[in-house]
Each structure stands twice: as C-alpha cells, then as structure tokens.
N, C-alpha and C positions, 0 to 999 in steps of 0.2 A: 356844428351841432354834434353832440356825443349822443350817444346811447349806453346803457347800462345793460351786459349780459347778464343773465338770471342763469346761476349755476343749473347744468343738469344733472339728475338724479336725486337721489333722498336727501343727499345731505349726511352731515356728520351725523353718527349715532348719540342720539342722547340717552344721559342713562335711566330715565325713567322710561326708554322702550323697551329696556332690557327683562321684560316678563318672561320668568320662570328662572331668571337665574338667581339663587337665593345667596347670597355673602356667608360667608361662616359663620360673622357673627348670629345674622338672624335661625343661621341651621343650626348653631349652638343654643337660642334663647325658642327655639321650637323645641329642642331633644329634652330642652330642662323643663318647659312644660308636660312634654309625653311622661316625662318621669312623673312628674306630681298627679297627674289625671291617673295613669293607672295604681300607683299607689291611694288617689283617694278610691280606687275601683277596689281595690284590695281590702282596706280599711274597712268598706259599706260591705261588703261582703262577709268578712270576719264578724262586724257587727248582726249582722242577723241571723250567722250560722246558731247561735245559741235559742233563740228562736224554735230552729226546725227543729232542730232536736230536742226541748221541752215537747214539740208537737208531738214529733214522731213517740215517744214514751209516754205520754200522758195519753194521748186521742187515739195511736193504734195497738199501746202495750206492746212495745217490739224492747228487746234487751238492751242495754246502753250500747255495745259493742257497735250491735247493727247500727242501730242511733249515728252513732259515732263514725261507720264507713260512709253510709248514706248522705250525711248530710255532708259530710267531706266533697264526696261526689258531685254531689249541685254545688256546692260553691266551686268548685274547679271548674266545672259545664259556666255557670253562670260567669266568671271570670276569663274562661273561652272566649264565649261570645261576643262580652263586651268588650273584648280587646277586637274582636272582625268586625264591630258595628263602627268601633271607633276607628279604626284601620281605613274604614271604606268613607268616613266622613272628615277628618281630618287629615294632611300630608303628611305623608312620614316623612323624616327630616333625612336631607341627604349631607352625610358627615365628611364630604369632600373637604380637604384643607383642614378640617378641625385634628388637633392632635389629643385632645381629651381622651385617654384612656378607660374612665367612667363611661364619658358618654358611649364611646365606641362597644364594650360590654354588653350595656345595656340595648344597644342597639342590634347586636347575634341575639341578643335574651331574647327582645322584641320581636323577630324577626322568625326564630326558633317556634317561639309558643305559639306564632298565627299561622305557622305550616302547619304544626300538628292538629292545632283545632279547625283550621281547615279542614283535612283530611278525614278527621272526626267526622266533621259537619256533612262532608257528602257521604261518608260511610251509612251515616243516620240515614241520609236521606235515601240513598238507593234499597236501604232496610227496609225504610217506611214506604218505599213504592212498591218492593215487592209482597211486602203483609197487605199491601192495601190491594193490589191485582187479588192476589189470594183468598182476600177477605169478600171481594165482589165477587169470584164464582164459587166459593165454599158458602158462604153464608153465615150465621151467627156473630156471635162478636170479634170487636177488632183485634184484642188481645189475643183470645181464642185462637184465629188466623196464626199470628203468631208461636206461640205456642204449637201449633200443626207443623206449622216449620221447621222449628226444633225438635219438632218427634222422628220428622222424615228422616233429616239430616241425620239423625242417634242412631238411627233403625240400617241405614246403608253404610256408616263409618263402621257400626258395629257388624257387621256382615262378614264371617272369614273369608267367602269367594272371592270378595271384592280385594281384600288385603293376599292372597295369594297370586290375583291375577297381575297385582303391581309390580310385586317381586318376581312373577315368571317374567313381563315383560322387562326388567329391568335387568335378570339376568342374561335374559334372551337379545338385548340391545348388546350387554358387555362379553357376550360369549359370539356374538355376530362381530362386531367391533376385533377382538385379538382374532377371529380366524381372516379377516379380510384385510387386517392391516398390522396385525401381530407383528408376523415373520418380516414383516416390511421393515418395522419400527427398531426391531431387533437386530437388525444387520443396522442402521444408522448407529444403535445404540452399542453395539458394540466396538464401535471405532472408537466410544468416547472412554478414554482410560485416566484411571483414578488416582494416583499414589499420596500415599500419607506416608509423613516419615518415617524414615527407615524402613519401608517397606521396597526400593529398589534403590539402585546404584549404578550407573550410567558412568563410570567413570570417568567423566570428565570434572574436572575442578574450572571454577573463572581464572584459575592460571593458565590451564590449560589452553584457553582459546587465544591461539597466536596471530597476528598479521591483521586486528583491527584495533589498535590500541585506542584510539577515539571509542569509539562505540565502546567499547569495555567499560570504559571508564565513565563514559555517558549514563550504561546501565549500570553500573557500581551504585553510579550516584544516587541515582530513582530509588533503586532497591534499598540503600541504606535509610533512605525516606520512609519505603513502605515498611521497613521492620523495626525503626524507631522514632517514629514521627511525632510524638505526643507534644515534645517542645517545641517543634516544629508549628503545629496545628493553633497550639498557645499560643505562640507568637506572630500568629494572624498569618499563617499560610494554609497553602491546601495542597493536600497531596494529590500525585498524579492516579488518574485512573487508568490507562491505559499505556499501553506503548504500542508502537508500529517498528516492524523492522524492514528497511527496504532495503533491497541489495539483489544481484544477480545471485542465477542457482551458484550451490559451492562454494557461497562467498565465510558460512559460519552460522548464518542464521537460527539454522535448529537448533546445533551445537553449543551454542550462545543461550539458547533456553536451556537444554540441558544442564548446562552448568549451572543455571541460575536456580532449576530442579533439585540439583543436587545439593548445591550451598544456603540456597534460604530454606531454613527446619521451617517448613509450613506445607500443607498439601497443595498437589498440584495434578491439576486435572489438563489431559492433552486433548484436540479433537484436531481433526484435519478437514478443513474446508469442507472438501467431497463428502465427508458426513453429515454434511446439513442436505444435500441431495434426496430428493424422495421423489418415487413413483405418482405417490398420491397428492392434490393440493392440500397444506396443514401440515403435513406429516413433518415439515420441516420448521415449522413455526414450534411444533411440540418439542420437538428435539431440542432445542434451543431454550423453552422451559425445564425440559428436566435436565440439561447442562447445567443452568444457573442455579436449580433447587439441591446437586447434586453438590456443588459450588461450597454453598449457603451451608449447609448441614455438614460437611467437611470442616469451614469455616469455625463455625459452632464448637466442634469439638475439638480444634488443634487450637483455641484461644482466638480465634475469630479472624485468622489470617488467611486466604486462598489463592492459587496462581489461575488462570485461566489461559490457555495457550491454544490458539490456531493458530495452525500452521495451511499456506496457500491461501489465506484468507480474503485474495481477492475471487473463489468461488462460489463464496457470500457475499462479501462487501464488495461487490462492482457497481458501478452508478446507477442508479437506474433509470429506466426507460422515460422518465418523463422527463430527465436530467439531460439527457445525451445529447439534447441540441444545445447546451452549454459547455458542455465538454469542451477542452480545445482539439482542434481536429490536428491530424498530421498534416505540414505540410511538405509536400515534396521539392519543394523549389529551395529551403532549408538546411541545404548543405554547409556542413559547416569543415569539413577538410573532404580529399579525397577517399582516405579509407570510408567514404558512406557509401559507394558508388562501385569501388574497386576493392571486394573482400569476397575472396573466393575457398572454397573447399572447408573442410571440416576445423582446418588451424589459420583461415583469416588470410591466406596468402593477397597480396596485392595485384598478382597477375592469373588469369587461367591456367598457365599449364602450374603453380603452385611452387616453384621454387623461391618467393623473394619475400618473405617475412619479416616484418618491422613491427617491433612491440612498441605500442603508445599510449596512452588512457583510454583512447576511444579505442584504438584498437581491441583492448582488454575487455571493454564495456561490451565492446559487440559482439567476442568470443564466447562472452559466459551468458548473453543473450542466447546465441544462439543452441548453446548446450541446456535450454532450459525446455522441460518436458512437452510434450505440445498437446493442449487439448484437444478435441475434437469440437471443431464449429464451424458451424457454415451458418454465412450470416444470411441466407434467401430463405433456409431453414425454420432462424429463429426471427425473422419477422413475421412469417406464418402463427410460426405457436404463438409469438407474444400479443396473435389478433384475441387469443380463449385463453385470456386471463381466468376465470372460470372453469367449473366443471370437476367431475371429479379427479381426471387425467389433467389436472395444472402441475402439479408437481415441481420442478423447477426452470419449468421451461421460462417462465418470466422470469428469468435473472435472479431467480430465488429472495425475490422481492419480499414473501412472507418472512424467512429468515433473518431477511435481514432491519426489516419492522420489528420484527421479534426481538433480537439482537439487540436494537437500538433502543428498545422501552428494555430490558432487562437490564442495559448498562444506565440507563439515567433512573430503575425501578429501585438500584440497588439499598440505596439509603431511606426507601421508604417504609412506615412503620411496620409492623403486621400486620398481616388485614384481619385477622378475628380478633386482634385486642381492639383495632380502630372502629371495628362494626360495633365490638361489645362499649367503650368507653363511649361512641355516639348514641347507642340507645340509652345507656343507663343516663345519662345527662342530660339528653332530651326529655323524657319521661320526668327527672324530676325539675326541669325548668320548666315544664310544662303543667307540675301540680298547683304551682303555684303557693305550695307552702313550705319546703323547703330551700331554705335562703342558699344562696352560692356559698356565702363564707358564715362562719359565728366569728365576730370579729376577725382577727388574722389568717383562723383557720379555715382551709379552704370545706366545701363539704361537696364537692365533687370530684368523681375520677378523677386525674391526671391526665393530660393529653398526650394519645403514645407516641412514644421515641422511635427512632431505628432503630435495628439491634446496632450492637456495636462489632459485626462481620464485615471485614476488607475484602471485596474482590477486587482482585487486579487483572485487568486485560493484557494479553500480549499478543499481537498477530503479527506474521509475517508473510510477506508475499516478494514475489519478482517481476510486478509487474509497474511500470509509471502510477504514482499518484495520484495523479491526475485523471486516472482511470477508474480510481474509488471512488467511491460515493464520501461525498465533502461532509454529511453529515456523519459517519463513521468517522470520519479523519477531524473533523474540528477538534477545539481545546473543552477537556469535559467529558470525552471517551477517550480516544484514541490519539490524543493531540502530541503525544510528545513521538518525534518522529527520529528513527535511530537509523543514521543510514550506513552501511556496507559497503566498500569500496574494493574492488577489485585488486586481487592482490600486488605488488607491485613489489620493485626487488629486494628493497629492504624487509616488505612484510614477508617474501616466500624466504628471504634469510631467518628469520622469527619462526616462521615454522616449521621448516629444516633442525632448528636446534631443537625443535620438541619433539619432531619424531626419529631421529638419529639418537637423541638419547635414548628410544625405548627400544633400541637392535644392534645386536652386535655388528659394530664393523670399524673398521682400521683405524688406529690411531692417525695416521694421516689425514683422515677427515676430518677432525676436530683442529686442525688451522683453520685461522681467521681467513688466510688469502684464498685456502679451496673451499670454505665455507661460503666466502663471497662467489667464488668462480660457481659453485653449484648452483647457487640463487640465480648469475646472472644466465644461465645455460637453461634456465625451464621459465622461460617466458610460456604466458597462459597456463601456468597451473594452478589448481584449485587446492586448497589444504585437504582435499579428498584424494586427490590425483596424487601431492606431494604424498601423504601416508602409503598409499598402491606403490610405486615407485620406491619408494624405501624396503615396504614387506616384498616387493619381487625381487630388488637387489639379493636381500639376503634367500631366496627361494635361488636366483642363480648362483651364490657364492655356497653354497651346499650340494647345490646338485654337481658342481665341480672338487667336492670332498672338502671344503674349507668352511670353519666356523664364523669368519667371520666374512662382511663383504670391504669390499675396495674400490675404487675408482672406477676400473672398468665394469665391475658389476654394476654399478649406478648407470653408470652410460648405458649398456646393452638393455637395461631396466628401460629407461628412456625411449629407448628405440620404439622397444614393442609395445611401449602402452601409446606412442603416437602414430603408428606405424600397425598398429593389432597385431604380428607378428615381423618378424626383421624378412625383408623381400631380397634373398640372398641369390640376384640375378648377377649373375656376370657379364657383364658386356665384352664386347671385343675392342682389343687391346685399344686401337684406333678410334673407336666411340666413347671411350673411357677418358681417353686424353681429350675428346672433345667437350665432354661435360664437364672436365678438369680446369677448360680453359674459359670453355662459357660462364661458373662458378667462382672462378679466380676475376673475371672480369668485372661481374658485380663487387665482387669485396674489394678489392683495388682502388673501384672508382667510388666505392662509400666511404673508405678509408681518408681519399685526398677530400670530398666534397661534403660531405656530410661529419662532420666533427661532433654535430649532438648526439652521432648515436657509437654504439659501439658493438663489433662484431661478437656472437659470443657461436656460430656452430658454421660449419662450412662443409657440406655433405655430397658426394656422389652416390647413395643409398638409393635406391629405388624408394618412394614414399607418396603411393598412388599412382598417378600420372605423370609425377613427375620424378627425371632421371635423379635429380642433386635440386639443393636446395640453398643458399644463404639466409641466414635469420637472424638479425641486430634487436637492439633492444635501444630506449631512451635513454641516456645519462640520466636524466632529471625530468621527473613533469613538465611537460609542455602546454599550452594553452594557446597558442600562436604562433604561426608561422610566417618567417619574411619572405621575399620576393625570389633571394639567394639561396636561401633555404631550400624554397620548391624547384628551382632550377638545379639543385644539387640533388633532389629527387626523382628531377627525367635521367642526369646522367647516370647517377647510379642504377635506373631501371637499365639503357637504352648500353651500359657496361657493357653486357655479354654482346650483344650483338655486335659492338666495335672491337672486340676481343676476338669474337669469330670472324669478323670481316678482314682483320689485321695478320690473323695467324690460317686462315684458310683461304682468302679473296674471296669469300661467300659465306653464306649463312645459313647454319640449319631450319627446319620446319618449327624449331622449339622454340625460335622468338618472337611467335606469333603471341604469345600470352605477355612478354615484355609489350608486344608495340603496342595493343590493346592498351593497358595499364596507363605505357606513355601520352598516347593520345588524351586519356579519360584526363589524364593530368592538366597537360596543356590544357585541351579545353576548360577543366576548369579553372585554371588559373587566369584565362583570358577571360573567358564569359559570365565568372563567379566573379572575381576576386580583382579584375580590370590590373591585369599584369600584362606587359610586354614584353619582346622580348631584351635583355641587357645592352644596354649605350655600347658602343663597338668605339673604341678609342683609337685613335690612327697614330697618334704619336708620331707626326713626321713623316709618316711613311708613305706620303702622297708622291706622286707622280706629280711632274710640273705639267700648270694648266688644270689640274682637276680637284673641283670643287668637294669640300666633305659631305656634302650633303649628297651630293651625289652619289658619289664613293658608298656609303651607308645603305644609300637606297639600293645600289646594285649586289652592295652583300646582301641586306635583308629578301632580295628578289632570290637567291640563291641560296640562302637558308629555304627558304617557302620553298623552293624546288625538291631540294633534300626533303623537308618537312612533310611534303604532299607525297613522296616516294613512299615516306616510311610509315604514315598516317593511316589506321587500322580504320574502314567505312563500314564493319559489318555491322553496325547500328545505326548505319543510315537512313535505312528504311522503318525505323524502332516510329514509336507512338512518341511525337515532340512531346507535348505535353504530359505523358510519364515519365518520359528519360530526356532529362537535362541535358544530357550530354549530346546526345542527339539534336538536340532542337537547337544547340551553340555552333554543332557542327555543320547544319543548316543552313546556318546564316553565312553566305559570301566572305562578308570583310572577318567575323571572328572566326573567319577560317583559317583565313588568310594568315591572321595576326597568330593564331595556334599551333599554325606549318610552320612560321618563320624561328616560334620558342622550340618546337621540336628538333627543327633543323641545326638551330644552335647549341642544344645540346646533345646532337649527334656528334655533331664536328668537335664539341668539347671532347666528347668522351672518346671518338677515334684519337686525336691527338695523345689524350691522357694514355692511353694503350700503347702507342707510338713510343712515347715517352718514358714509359716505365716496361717494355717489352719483356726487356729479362728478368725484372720481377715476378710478372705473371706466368712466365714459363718457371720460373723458381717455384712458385707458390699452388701451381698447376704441378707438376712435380711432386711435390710434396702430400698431394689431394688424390693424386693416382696412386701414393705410396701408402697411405694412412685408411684412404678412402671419406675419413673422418674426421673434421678437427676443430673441438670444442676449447670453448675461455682462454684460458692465459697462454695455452702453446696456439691456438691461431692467432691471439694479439701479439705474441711475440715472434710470429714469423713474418706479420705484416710490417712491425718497427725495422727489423732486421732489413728489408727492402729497401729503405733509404727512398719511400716515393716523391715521387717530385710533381707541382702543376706545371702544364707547360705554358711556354711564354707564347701567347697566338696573334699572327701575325695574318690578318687576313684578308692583304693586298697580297699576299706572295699565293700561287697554285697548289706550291706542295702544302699548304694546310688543309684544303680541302681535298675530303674522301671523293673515291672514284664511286660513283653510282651507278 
C-alpha cells in the first residue's frame, strides 16, 4: 500500500499572488492615463478662468490687470489641489523598467508640482490656525484678525532697534569667532602656499629628477593627460584625479612635485599635511574648504587648470578609527631575510659592534625607513582622546578624521555644479512647473532654465607620504581620488650613478671624474645614499678642495667628503701600532672570505676609521637585485660574518672582544635559516676517505656531533632570556633540536671559514698590510688587491684532525 506525500509549505508562487507588483506595461498604461486626467484638469480649469474674470470686472469693478492676476491665482490653487486630491486617490505610477523619456518627465513634473502645493497647503493651514487663535481672543472679524497680523509683523520689522540689534549680534558672533580662533586658523593657513605662473622658480626641471626613471615617466604620462586631455576625454576616457607618491624619505618625492611645479604653466597650491592639524575641532575641516576654494579660483583664472599638492599626506589620510580592525596588522613571525632582525646602528650594519655592511633592497628599504622623521605618538595616549570625539578641544586628536571627510567630499565635490546657479535654476523651474501655465517647451524650444553644468576647473591631487599603504585610509587611496599610485624606490647603483651625473655637473671638479669606470666606482662606494645626501657630498667635496687652495675637487676630496657626512666628522684616533694590525686582519678576514663565498656581492670600501663603535668596517654592495636566497648563499653569509673571527683565531690563537657582534649576527643567522627557512646544515661528502669498517652514516653523524660542539662554543645566548613570542629568534633558540641543528650550521661554517684563512694566510697578511698602509680602500683598488691574491676554496677533508679548529 503507498501513500502519497502532500508537499510542505505554500507551494510555487503563482502570479496572481504577486499584489503590488505592477509590470511596466500596466505602469506605462497608468502614467498615460495620469497624463490625460490632469491635462483634462487643465482644460476645465482654463475653461472657467474666463468666467472669473467677467465676474471679478463686471460684479466687483476691479481693472482688467487685477482681473487678470487674480484669477490666474485660483486656477493655479485650484489645479494644486486637484492634482493632491488626485494624488491621494489614485496610484502614482511606479516607472521602474519603463524607458519612456516622456513619461519619465512628466513624472519629476508630477511629482515637483504636488511638493510645492503641498507645502502651499500646510503653509495655508498653519496661517489659518494662527488668525483663527487670534481671531478667538481679539474678537471681531476673521479677516480683521488677520489683518492685525500683518500690522504687528510691519510695526517690529520696521523698528530700527530691532535691525541694529541683528547686526551687533552678528558682528559680535564674527568678531568673537576671529579672536578665538583667528590666530588659530591663520598659522594653519599660512602653511598653505599659492604660486601662479611665473610667479617662482624652484629650479628644478622633470630632467632634473634623477634615479627614478619609472615613476618620471609614470608622472610624465598623467600629466600630459591632465594638460591635454580633451581627445583623450572624446574618446571615452577619464582623466586621473589624483596621484599618490609612495616612497621612503629622500627617495624624490617633493622634488618630483617641484618639478612638475615648475614645468606644467598652471597654478599650484602646496600644503603640508601638519597643516590640516588644529587645536580646535572643525578648524581643520575649514582649512580644507578654503584649500579647495583657493584651488577653484586659481583654476578659474589660469584657464581652469590647478595642481593641489600634500606633502606627508598620511597626517590626514591615515585610516580611520572605525577602519583599523581591517587594517592588516604587522606580523612578526614574517621574516622574510635576516637583515629584518640583524640591522643595527644608523648605516644598517648586520652585526652590533657595526663593522659588516651589505647593501640589498631590503637593506636599502629599511635604511631610508629608518631616516624618516618620527612623529610623536603614543598609542595609550590616543586611544584616551579618540574616547571625545567631541567637544571643543577635538581637534585632531581623532586621526583628523574631520579633514579627511572634508578632503574626501571636496575631491568627489569637485565636478559639481555651483551651488547658487543650482539653487537659482531649481527655484525658477519649480515655480513655473508649478503655475501650471507655462509649458516646458513651445515646440522645440525649451522654455526652462538649463540644468547647471560644472565649471570647467581641473583640480588635480598629488600627496605623498612614507608611510605603507596599507595604512591610509582605502577610501583616499581608491580609483576616483587618489588611485593612481606612483611608487619610489630606493636608490640603487645605477640610479645613485644617474644622479652623480646631475650633480657633478653642477661643480667644479677633475676631469678624471667624468670616466665612465670612476663614475661607476663612485655609485658603487655610496651604498644608502639619498639624492639629498649625493648633492651634500658633492657641495662638501668641493668646500674641502678650496679650503686646500684648489678650484676644483678630486678623488680624494669625494672620499674625505664621504667620511664626514657618514661619520659627522672623520674620528682621527690612532691606534697602537699592534691594535692597528689587529683590525687590519680582523677586516681582511671578512673581505677574504666574501670574496671566495659570496660571488653575488662585491666589495666596494674596506676601513680601519674609527666610525662609532666600531674600530674598521667592510661594506659590499649587491651585483644585481635579489629577491631570494639559496641555501649556499646563506651559508656563505655565516662564513663571511664568522671571517674575522677565524682570521683572528689563525693569526693570534685567540680573539678579540670585537666579535661579539660577528657571533650575535652569526647565530641570528643560523637560527633563522633552521627555524624560518628549514635549512640544514651542507651533505659532508667522504669521497673515499673512510677508514675500513666504518659506516658513513656514522662518520656524518660524529662530524655533525662536532660541528654542534664548535657551533654551541661560538653560539651568542644573550637573547635567551628575550620574550619567545616577540623575538623569533629566541623562541628557535629555545627549542632543543633547532638548537642543535643551528650549532651544527654554525659550526660548519666556522671550520669553513678557519680553513679558508688557513688557505689563503698570506693573502690576508698581504691585504691587512695594505689596510694598515692606506687605512682606507675604496672600488676598484680594493677589487683589485683582492684579484691580485690569487684566493683559493680549500679542499675539506673532515676525517683528517688537522681540519678542525682548536677550541
């Protein structure tokens, strides 16, 4: 026996349940009856006005004219209301889906006239309730009441008291207003600076701006947009509103506006973030009105062109507060090489005591990070203020949240009409849509205002800042303000060779300098300079080659230039003779062993200079951009740090206190190549070299037991005790087995790099020699005292004793 289930719930919709929702066509064949009913309202209307007016000049004697407004009057009133009677009794048609241009029309017409006789209607009425109050405790007639009304009203507008007291109090509001917030407004305002053409000179040209060729030509592009864009706009595009410039301080940024200052003829207004800043809450929202007004009317008068330029613009545009739980947060687990971890002192050095510098992209990145001005903030501070959003004292303690509201309605404001043509062209078109006797059009011709246009004023945005993107507020940064986004890259050696040529041409100095091979040698010798720092260094060369009696500078005035501006003055300590050769051999030992192990970089300064804390320095630089590094790579990076110390252990049987900041570094290393990057340490190859009877596996496991030995000797624990969970490094070091396996990489390249010392001994006494002789030695004479060494890798044999170091 079956049974049949009975579906549950309603069931399919059918479409006769569908009440209220009307098809086009029926909301087309309702909007074409609303047309006919109010034009027959029209019709009966116009038929009886002739009527009123026989009346009104026959039965009151009143002159044709009056006749003539009068009865105008009632039939507009009477055409009013029959359109809110009919309004209230029939549906007005909803024009959803219909594309009728007609009906659509008539449908703002319709929609128009029953606000304003609306409005009429309750005006009447709250009229006629207050003659009627009036008329019950006055008495007499209802007119009359009226009428009293009217007198009262005449008798107090017309009063001079009453019209002086308006004007005190309205100067008295704007003469309280400039003393309480005058001087305020005025220090904001006059950061904002104005220039119309030809009215300054910046000399800088867009040739001028050397070492970002990308971006140059990024902004070339935009700009040739914003200065002839018309066929552009024709052909169905849209010009950009805004630019963004990211980049590290020093990278060009201003520079890059200036030039664009100077080369597009249009005016150009600068402001600097910290100018939208105010004491008072508003005062920063105003500021940012009269930016854009100032803008606008510049615009106006240079042909409708304008630059708008903030600079630090993320002290406006920062996210804001209601945003910030979408921000992406920092992570610290995030490492992406060791220089995140290991960058110490003012030039990035990779170890504490600061002698071992390797210029890389990141390196560069976090150099010019760190040279970037530092506000003042305390974030326990600003979650206090940002509780009194409010108040008079808001100011911009809320992340200047008003500014940047402000900011973001004046950039999407800019194409909007004006507002007193828009006010004026909406009343006069309401009023006569609303007489009812004046038609829209007489045939073709329209008989209403125009609807207002924008002017035809370009502002253009330009902000720059240094800080992540990701930190602005997304609605500043979308496509439509600020969208096209210009990024800055840290200079690198082709680009510090770019701008080497542009400020070496503006100073006298040696022919010799203008070779291509010292022109490159100069670029590769100032890792982390800024085209700021390049210009400094060039004007102080020639400040030393004058004060030595010589017009023009030379080689070594560049260098000594160099010194002092990384150095604040050159630290001319002498060491003893004996200390001298020791940092000779400690410094020879790093360059040595980056020479054989490290191929990607190349040496460009090799120093015994006192510079801080540290006695001598080595400083390499990248061949080429890098974006990854192998496994060989990083183990040519412990031996290059863990050099000196095998250099000193080789040439003294001991080690100074100075390579405490090597073993630090080394460690940070290892660790993270074991606990980050899951590296071990290198396949130890036997080739034969077994003893009979013994297994390789074996063999392996008693070297690697013996690297770890070494490894754990020389393994730096002073962040043992660190917070795991803030320092990675820590928290790897931690852990037992990637201890173990971190000792055993270290220890491996201990023994490499003792060996490698071993192997090339009179080299590094050659090259130490040379470092005690010179003190100093930059680009092409220290690569070509390293070629001249003839160094060699050694062959490691590490079943035999004598390859391992004595500990």
């Amino acid at each position: 026996m079956t049974t049949s289930v009975e579906p549950v719930g309603p069931g399919p919709i059918q479409p006769e349940s569908l009440v209220g929702l009307v098809s086009s066509e029926e909301a087309r064949e309702l909007a074409a009856g609303w047309r006919r009913l109010t034009r027959a309202a029209t019709i009966v209307a116009l038929l009886t006005s002739p009527a009123l007016i026989a009346f009104f000049i026959k039965q009151d004697g009143w002159p044709v004219w009056k006749a003539l407004v009068v009865t105008a009057a009632i039939v507009m009133t009477f055409r009013g209301f029959v359109d809110l009677i009919f309004r209230r009794l029939i549906p007005w048609p909803s024009l959803f889906g219909v594309e009728s241009e007609a009906h659509r029309e008539d449908d703002v017409l319709g929609r128009r006239r029953a606000w304003v006789w609306l409005f009429r209607l309750r005006l009447a009425l709250i009229a006629s309730t207050l003659v009627t109050v009036v008329w019950l405790f006055r008495g007499g007639s209802w007119p009359a009441a009226g009428g009293a009304i009217l007198h009262g009203l005449g008798r107090v507008l017309s009063s001079p008291g009453l019209w002086i007291q308006v004007v005190f109090v309205f100067f008295l509001f704007i003469a309280n207003f400039a003393i309480l917030f005058g001087p305020l407004l005025m220090m904001n305002l006059a950061q904002m600076r104005a220039f119309e053409p030809g009215d300054a000179e910046w000399g800088v040209k867009l040739e001028d701006v050397r070492g970002q060729a990308e971006a140059k030509e990024e902004v070339r592009r935009v700009v040739s947009i914003w200065q002839s864009g018309e066929l552009f706009e024709r052909s169905g595009g849209k010009r950009e509103r805004g630019l963004l410039f990211l980049g590290a301080p020093g990278t060009g940024k201003t520079m890059l506006a200036k030039a664009l200052a100077t080369g597009f003829n249009s005016p150009f207004v600068s402001m600097p973030g910290s100018g939208f800043a105010a004491t008072f809450i508003g005062i920063d929202a105003i500021v940012v009105r009269l930016l854009a007004r100032r803008a606008k009317r510049m615009a106006r008068k240079w042909g409708g062109q304008c630059i708008v330029f903030i600079d630090e613009i993320d002290a406006v545009g920062m996210r804001r507060q209601a945003l910030q739980q979408f921000a992406p947060a920092d992570d610290p687990y995030s490492w992406k090489d060791v220089s995140d971890f290991s960058f110490y002192g003012p030039w990035g050095a990779q170890n504490p005591s600061g002698d071992l510098i390797v210029e890389t992209r990141r390196w560069r990145e976090r150099l010019f990070e760190q040279r970037a001005p530092q506000r003042w903030t305390n974030p326990i501070v600003n979650r206090i203020v940002n509780q009194f959003p409010g108040g008079i004292f808001g100011g911009m303690g809320g992340g200047g949240q008003l500014a940047l509201n402000q900011l973001l309605v004046v950039m999407d404001g800019i194409d909007s009409p004006p507002f007193f043509r828009r006010v004026l062209t909406n009343r006069v078109n309401t009023f006569l849509d609303a007489s009812y006797i004046v038609p829209r059009r007489l045939g073709k011709i329209p008989l209403r205002i125009p609807r207002a246009r924008p002017r035809g004023e370009q502002i253009y945005f330009i902000g720059a800042t240094n800080v992540p993107m990701e930190r602005l507020d997304p609605a500043l940064t979308r496509p439509g303000r600020m969208g096209r986004h210009v990024w800055f890259r840290t200079p690198t050696k082709d680009d510090r060779k770019d701008v080497f040529d542009l400020y070496l041409g503006k100073v006298a100095h040696d022919v010799e300098l203008d070779s291509a091979a010292r022109r490159d040698e100069i670029a590769r010798i100032t890792n982390g300079y800024s085209p700021a720092m390049i210009d400094q260094v060039c004007s102080m060369a020639l400040t030393n080659a004058q004060h030595d009696g010589k017009l023009t500078f030379g080689w070594e005035h560049l260098v000594q230039a160099m010194t002092t501006l990384e150095s604040g003055t050159a630290v001319n300590v002498h060491y003893p003779q004996h200390e001298l050769q020791a940092v000779a051999v400690h410094e020879a030992g790093h360059a040595v062993t980056a020479h054989l192990y490290r191929p990607e970089l190349e040496s460009s300064r090799l120093s015994t200079r006192m510079r801080g804390g540290s006695l001598g320095h080595h400083q390499t630089f990248e061949r080429e951009e890098r974006f990854s590094r192998w496994q060989h790579e990083e183990m040519g990076s412990l031996i290059h740090v863990l050099g000196a110390m095998a250099a000193e252990n080789v040439f003294y049987g001991e080690n100074t206190g100075g390579v405490g900041g090597d073993l630090q570094t080394a460690t940070d290393t290892a660790a993270w190549m074991v606990g980050t990057a899951g590296m071990r340490p290198q396949r130890v190859e036997l080739d034969g070299s077994l003893k009979r009877g013994e297994a390789e596996d074996d063999v392996r496991e008693r070297i690697n037991k013996r690297f770890e030995q070494i490894g754990r000797t020389l393994m730096n624990r002073t962040r043992g005790s660190a917070d795991f969970h803030a320092d990675p490094i820590a928290s790897i070091l931690h852990d037992h087995h990637k201890s173990a396996i971190a000792a055993q990489v270290l220890g491996q390249a201990y023994v490499t790099a003792v060996n490698t010392i071993l192997a090339n001994k009179t080299a590094v006494q050659t090259l130490a020699g040379h470092l005690v002789h010179k003190r100093e030695m930059f680009g092409d004479e220290l690569i070509e005292v390293l070629e001249q060494q003839k160094l060699v890798k050694p062959e490691l044999d590490y079943t035999r004793e004598e390859t391992w170091p004595k500990m």
